[in-house]
N, C-alpha and C positions, 0 to 999 in steps of 0.2 A: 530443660528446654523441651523435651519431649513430652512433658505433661503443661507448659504451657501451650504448645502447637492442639494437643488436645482436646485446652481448655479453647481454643478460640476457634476451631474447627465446629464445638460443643456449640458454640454459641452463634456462630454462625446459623446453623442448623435451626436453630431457635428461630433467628429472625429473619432465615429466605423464604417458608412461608407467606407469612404475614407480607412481605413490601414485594414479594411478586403476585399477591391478591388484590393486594391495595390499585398495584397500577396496572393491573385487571376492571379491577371497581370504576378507576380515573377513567379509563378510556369507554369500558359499558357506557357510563354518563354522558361522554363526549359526544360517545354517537349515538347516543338514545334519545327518545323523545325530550324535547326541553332542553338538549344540549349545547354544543357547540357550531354555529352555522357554516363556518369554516372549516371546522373538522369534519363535518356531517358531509360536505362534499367534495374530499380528496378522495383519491382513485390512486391506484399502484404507480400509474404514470406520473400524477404532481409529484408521487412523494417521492420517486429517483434523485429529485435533481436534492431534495433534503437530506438524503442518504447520502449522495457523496458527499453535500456540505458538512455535514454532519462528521464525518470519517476524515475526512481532509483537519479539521476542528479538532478533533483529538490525537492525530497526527501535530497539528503544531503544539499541543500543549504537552505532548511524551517528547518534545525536541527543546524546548523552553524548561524542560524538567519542573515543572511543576505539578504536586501533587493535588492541589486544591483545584488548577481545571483539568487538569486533566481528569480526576474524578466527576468534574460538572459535566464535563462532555463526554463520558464515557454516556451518564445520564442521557444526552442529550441523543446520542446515536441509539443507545437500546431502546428509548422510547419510539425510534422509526421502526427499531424490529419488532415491538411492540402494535403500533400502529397497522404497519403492513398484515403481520397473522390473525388481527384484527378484520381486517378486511375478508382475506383469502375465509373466516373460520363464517363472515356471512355468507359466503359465496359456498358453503358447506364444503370447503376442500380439506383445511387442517386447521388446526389451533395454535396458540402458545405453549400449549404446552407438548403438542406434536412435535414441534421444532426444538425444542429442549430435550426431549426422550430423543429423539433420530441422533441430534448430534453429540448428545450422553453413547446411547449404540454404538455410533459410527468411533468415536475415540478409544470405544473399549476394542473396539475390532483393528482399528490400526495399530495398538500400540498392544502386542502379542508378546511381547517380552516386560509386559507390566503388568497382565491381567490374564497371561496367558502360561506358557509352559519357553514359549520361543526365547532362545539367548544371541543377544547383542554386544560386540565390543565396541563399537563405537557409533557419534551421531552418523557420520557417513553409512552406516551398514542400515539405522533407522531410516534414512531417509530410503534407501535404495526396499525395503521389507516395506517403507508405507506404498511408492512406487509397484508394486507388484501386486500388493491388497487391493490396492484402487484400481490395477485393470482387469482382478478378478471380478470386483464388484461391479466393474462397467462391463463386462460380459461381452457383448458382440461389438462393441468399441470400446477394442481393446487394442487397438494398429497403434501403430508410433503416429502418423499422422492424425489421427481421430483422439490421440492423446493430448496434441498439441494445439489442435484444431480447439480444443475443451477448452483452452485457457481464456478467460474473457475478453472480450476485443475492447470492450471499452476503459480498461483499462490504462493507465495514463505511457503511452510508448514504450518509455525506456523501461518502465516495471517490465513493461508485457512481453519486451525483448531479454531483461532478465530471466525471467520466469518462463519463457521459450529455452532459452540457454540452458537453463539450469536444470527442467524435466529432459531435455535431449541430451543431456549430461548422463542421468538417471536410469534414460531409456537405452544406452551404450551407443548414442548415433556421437561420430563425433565432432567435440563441438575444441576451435581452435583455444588453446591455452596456455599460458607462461608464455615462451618464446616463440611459439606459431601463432599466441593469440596478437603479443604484440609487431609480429611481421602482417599479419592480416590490419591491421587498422594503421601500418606506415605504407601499405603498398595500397588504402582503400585513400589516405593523403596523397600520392602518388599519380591515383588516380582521378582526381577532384583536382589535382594541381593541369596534370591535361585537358581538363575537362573543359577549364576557366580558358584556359590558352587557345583552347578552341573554340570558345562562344558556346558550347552545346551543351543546353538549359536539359536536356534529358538525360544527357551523360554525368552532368553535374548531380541530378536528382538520385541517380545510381550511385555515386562515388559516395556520396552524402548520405545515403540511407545505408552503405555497408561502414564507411565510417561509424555511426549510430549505434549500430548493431552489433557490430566488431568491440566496440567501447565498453558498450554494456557487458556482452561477455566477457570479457578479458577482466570485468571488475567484477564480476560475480566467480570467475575463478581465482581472484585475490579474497575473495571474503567481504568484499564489499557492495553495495549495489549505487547502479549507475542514477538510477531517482531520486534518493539521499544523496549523490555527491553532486548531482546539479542546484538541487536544491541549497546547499551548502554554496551555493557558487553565485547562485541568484540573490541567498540573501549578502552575501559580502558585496559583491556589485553594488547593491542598492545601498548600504552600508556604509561604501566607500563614498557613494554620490553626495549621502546625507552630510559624514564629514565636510568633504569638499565646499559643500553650498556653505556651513558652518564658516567655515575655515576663509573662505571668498567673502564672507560678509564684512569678517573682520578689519580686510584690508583694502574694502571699497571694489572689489571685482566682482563684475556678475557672471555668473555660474557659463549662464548660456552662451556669453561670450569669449569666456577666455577659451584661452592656445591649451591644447593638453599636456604641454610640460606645465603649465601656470596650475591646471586642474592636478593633476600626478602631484606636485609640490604642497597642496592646498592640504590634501591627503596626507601624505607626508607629515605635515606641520603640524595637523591636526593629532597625530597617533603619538608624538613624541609628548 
């Protein structure tokens, strides 16, 4: 085993070279005289919204478990980080291969107990050693707020209140879990239940965003995250619908109009 891992480590080596020149060479062309007129005029701004398509893209194909796209769109998202140090390297700021050497650097620097002399017993202790390297290296923002503040805003919610949780976890502020986490999201129900009874769209908006927020953490302290398991929830919803219309054609009922024991039933009938 350890001289096959060898041999295809060996070969690797061979050929990252060569296909990270090549789509070096692709893109020189793209936006070189005689190029591409649509490549020739994207800007860091068009290309965000391709980036997150792109990343969302190889998200669904690591959930679909497929290896054949998910290797297509791994493709398909490097070539935007391609694209973008592309841009940034005529604007003389960095290159490709800046961004390859920084974050080659920055993983030899966080992980001290792989490259270093530092000993680790467990993931929890790595995660808490990377937590500490990263607000040496952020130097004068280095607060627990300005740690939290770091996390992207545009981020999709529920990650970004994960990923809130989860560094306020790290940073020892604390955050509610097990049995405080699940009293906080029945007493933020609690609170969304008065809110309704009372008409008050502001207090509702309150009750609803600790709801939210309470959820995600409580699942990021089970081991879970809360964007994956909505996700999982959206696609069975729609899942469910697609039976149903299935199911309702069968038997001369249209979807839109049936009662939801008729729909719930349709479903039903369909899965057995």
């Amino acid at each position: 085993m350890e001289k096959e891992t060898s041999a295809l480590n060996n070969t690797k080596r061979v050929r990252a070279p060569a296909s990270i020149l090549r789509l070096i060479d692709l893109m020189d062309r793209l936006r070189g005289p005689g190029g591409c007129p649509w490549d020739a005029k994207q800007t860091d701004t068009t290309l965000k919204a391709y980036l997150l398509e792109e990343a969302y893209e190889v998200l669904d194909a690591v959930e679909k478990s497929s290896p054949h796209d998910v290797c297509e769109e791994l493709g398909d998202l490097f070539f935007q980080i391609v694209f973008l140090a592309r841009l940034a390297e005529e604007r003389g700021e960095f290159d490709l291969v800046d961004v390859m050497d920084r974050i080659a650097e920055k993983m030899i620097r966080r992980h001290p107990h792989v490259f270093g002399d530092a000993h680790v017993e467990s993931p929890d202790e790595v995660a808490s050693n990377w937590a500490k390297i990263k607000r040496m290296e952020n130097g004068a923002k280095s607060g627990a707020a300005d740690q939290l503040l770091s996390i992207p805003k545009n981020l999709p919610s529920l990650l970004r209140a994960h990923r809130i949780s989860e560094r306020a976890s790290k940073l020892g502020i604390p955050v509610a879990e097990g049995g405080e986490g699940l009293k906080r999201i029945l007493d933020a129900v609690s609170d969304l239940q008065q809110a309704s009874e009372s008409s008050s769209g502001e207090d509702a908006v309150n009750a609803l965003g600790g709801l939210l927020f309470s959820a995600a953490s409580f699942a990021r302290a089970m081991g879970l995250n809360a964007e994956h398991i909505l996700r999982v929830a959206n696609d069975k919803f729609t899942e469910d619908v697609a039976l149903a219309e299935k199911e309702s054609k069968t038997i001369g009922i249209c979807l839109e109009k049936a009662h939801a024991p008729q729909i719930e039933k349709a479903v039903q009938d369909d899965k057995v």
